[in-house]
Each structure stands twice: as C-alpha cells, then as structure tokens.
C-alpha positions in Angstrom: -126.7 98.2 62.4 -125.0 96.3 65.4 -123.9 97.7 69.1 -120.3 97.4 69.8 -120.0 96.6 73.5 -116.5 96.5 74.3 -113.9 97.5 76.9 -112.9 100.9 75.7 -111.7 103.2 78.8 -110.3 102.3 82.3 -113.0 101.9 84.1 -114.7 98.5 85.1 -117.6 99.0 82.9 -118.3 97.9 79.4 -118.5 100.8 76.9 -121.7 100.5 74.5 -121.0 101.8 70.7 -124.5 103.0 69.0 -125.0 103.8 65.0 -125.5 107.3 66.0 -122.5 108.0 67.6 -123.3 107.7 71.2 -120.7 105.8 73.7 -122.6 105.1 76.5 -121.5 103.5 79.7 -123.0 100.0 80.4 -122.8 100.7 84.3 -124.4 104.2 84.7 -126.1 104.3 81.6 -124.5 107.8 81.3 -123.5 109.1 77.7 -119.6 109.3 77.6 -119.0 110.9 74.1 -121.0 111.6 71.2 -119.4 111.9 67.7 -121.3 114.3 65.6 -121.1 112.5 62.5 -122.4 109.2 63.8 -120.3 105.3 63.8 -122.1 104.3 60.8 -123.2 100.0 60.2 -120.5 98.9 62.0 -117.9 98.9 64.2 -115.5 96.7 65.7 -112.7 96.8 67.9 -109.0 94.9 67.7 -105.4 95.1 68.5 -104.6 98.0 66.2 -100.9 98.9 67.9 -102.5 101.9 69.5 -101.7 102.8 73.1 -105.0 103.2 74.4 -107.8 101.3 73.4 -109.3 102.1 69.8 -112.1 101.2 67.3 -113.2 101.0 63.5 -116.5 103.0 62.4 -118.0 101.7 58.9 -120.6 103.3 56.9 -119.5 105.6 53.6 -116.0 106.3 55.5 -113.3 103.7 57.4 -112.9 106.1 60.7 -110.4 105.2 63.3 -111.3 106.2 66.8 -109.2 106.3 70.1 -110.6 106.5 73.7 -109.2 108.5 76.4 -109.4 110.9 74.9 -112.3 110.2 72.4 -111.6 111.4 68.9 -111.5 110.0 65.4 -107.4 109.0 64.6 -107.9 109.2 60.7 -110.5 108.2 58.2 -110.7 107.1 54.5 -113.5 106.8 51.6 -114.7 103.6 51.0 -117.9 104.8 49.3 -120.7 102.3 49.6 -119.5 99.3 52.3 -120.8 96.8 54.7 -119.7 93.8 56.5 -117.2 94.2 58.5 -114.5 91.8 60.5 -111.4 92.4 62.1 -108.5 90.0 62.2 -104.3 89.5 61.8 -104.3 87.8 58.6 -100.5 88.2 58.5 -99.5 87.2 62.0 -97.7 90.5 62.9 -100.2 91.2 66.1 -102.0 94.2 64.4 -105.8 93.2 63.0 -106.5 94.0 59.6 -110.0 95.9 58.8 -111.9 93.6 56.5 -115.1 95.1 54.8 -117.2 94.1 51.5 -116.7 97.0 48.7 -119.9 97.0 47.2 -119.4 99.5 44.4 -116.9 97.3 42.6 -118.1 94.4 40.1 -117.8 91.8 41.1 -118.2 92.8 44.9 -115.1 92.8 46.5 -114.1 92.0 50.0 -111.1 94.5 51.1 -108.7 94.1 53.8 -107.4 97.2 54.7 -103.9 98.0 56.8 -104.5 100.3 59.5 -100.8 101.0 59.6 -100.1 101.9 56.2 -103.8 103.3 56.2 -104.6 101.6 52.8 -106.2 98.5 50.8 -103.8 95.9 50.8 -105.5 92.5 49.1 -109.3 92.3 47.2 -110.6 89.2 46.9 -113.4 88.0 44.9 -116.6 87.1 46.4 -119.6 88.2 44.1 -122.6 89.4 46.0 -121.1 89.5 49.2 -123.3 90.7 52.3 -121.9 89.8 54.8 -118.8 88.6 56.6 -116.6 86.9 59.5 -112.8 86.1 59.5 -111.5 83.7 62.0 -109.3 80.7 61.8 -112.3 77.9 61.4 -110.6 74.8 60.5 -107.9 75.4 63.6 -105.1 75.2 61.0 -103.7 77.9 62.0 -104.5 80.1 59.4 -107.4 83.0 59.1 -110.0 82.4 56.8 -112.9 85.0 55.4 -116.1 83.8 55.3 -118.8 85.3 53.6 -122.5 84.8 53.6 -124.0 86.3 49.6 -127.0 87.3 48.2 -127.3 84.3 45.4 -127.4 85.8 41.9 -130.1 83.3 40.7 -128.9 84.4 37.1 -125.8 82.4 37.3 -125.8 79.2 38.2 -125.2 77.7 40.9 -126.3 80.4 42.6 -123.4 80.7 45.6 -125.2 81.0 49.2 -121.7 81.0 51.1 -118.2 81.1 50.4 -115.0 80.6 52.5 -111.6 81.7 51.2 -108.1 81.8 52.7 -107.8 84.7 54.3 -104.0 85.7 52.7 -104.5 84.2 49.3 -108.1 84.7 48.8 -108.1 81.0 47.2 -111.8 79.4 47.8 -111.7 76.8 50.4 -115.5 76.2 50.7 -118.3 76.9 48.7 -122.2 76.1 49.4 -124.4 76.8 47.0 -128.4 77.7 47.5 -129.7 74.0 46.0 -126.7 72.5 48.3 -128.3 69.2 49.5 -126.1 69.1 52.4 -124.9 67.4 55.0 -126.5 68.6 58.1 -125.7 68.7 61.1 -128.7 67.4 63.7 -128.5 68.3 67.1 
C-alpha cells in the first residue's frame, strides 16, 4: 500500500492520498475528503487531459478521481491487480495507466487509455509484481520495467525484466543466478 503525496487542489500544501480513502492536507493535517469505498494499493497521479488536477485508485477497480470538487470521474473492473505506473508511452501528452493483471496466465502487464477508457496493449511479463515505466536508457523512448516473483520451476528463473514500453519487445532481462556486473559505490 503506498501514500500518494501530490499536489492535488489550489492551495500551497501537498495533498496526502491514504489506502483508505482519506485526503488529508500535509499543512493542517486536516481531512479534505474521504471516499467511502477506499483508493485501494495504489494510486498515482499524471497528466490525464483533465482540467483540474486528477488521480488513479488501484485495487479490484481502475477509479478515476478529480479534485475540486472531489469525486470519482469513472471506473473499470480489472479484477485482481497491482503495480502500478503512469507514463505517455505514445507521446501525445496524456499518461497511460500501466498495472500488472494478475488473473491472466501468464501475468500480464496492461496499459490502459484513460481517454478511450480501455486496455490498449498487454505485454508479457510472467510473475510480474511489481512495476515502473520511465525512459531509462535516455533514448527517448518509455520503457516498463518489472521486478517478478522467479518461477524456480522454469529455468532461468527471471528476477527482472525490461521491455519497450510501445512494443513490449524485451530489452533487459536478469535472471535470479545472474552473476552480474555490479555496480560498487
């Protein structure tokens, strides 16, 4: 379960995002909104082409919120996910949700349009658990990165896995007997 702290309403303060559904206030401490259902795992915020400033909730459910005023936008079943990163894999300035599917085999990781509302690519990465998209080779592309829970029945068992985040083709893969190299510092 992680805290969101993010810039959500007009004021100076930070906004902090609980599991439970609290937003609380970083400078008074005061409770802003509380959504009855709970935010789930996870949640992020990006540029999601929304006039005021919004944010993803992540448990059994993909929720969009808004702030100012708070409310959910629209949600969507996703059944049983986790990990979660936000990022514009295409380059039109609107972040794509990315999550792990963990009822499909193999696990999937999703990334979802939050314009059209729907799953756009799956990619392949067995045993996912968790995940991070940024561009980390500064090639100017996004990539997915995904830390897995290695299946010790197959081998190599995979430890961590990089794929290109618009083609899902694996640029890095690290396996759990991996020897290296290391970095020392």
């Amino acid at each position: 379960d992680n805290l969101l702290v993010a810039q959500l309403d007009g004021d100076p303060a930070l906004e902090i995002l609980t599991g439970s559904g609290y937003v609380i206030d970083g400078a008074t401490h005061a409770i802003e909104w509380h959504y009855k259902d709970g935010f789930g795992n996870s949640r992020a915020t990006g540029r999601f082409a929304g006039l005021q400033p919004q944010f993803v909730a992540l448990s059994y459910r993909l929720t969009m919120f808004q702030s100012s005023p708070w409310s959910p936008l629209w949600d969507t079943d996703t059944f049983n996910s986790s990990g979660l990163a936000i990022a514009d894999l295409d380059g039109d300035n609107i972040d794509e949700v990315i999550f792990i599917q963990q009822n499909t085999f193999p696990t999937g990781v999703q990334v979802f349009d939050v314009q059209m509302q729907q799953v756009r690519d799956q990619f392949e990465i067995p045993n996912a658990i968790r995940l991070a998209a940024a561009d980390f080779d500064a090639d100017g592309d996004i990539e997915i990165a995904a830390s897995t829970d290695p299946d010790f029945y197959n081998t190599p068992a995979i430890a961590f896995q990089v794929i290109d985040g618009a083609t899902g083709v694996n640029e890095h893969t690290m396996t759990v007997d991996a020897p290296g190299p290391y970095v020392i510092g």
